[in-house]
C-alpha positions as CSV (number, residue, x, y, z in Angstrom):
1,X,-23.0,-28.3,-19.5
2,X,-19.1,-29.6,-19.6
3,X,-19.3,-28.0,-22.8
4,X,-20.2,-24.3,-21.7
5,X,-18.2,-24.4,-18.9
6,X,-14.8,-25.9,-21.4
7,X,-15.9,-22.6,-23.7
8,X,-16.2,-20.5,-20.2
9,X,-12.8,-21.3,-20.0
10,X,-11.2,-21.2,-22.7
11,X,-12.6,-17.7,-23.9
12,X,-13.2,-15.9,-20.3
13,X,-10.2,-16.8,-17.7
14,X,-7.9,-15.6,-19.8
15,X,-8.7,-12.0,-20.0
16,X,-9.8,-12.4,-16.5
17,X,-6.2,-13.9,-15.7
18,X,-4.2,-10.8,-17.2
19,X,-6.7,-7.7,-16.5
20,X,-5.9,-6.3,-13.3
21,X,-8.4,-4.4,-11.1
22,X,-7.3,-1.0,-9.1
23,X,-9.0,1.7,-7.3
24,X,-8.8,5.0,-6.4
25,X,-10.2,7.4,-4.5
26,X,-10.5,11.5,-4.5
27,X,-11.9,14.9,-4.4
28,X,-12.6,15.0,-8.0
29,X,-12.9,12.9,-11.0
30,X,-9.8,14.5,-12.3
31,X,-8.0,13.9,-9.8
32,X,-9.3,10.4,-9.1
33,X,-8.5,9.4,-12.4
34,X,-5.3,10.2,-12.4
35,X,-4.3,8.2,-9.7
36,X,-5.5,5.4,-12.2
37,X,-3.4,6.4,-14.6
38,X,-0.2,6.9,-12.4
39,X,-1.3,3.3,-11.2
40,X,-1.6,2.2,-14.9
41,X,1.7,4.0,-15.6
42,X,4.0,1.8,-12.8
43,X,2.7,-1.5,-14.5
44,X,4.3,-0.1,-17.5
45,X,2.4,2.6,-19.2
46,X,-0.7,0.0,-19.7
47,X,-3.8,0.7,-20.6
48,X,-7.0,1.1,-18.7
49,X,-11.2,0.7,-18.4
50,X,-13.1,2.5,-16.2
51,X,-15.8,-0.5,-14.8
52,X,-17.2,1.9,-12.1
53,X,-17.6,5.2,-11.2
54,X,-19.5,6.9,-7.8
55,X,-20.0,10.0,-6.8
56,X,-20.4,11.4,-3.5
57,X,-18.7,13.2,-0.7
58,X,-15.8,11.4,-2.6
59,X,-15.2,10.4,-6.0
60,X,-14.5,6.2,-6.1
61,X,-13.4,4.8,-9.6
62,X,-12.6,0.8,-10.2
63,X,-10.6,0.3,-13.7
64,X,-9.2,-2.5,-15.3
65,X,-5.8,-1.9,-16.7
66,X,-5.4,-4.1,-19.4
67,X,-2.5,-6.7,-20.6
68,X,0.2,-4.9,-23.1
């Protein structure tokens, strides 16, 4: 057990550590998006993953933008 939980974290925090999560909400995926991006953009033009999207009465996107 002291061993999966050593390999846990060694290999999972730090990714977990540096990702950071955002959200955004909209009118359309488009536009929802984009707000990730701009949000992506003032941490310094960082990438991003898309972890969830929902659709509704409003559009609702969590991403992950990503170390440099």
């Amino acid at each position: 057990m002291k061993n999966i939980m050593t390999l846990f974290a060694s290999i999972i925090l730090p990714f977990s550590v540096c990702a950071q999560t955002e959200t955004a909400t909209g009118d359309t995926l488009e536009q929802t998006e984009e707000k990730i991006r701009q949000q992506a953009d003032k941490l310094g033009d960082r990438d991003y993953k898309i972890t969830e999207a929902r659709m509704g009465n409003k559009v609702h996107i969590t991403a992950e933008i990503l170390p440099e």
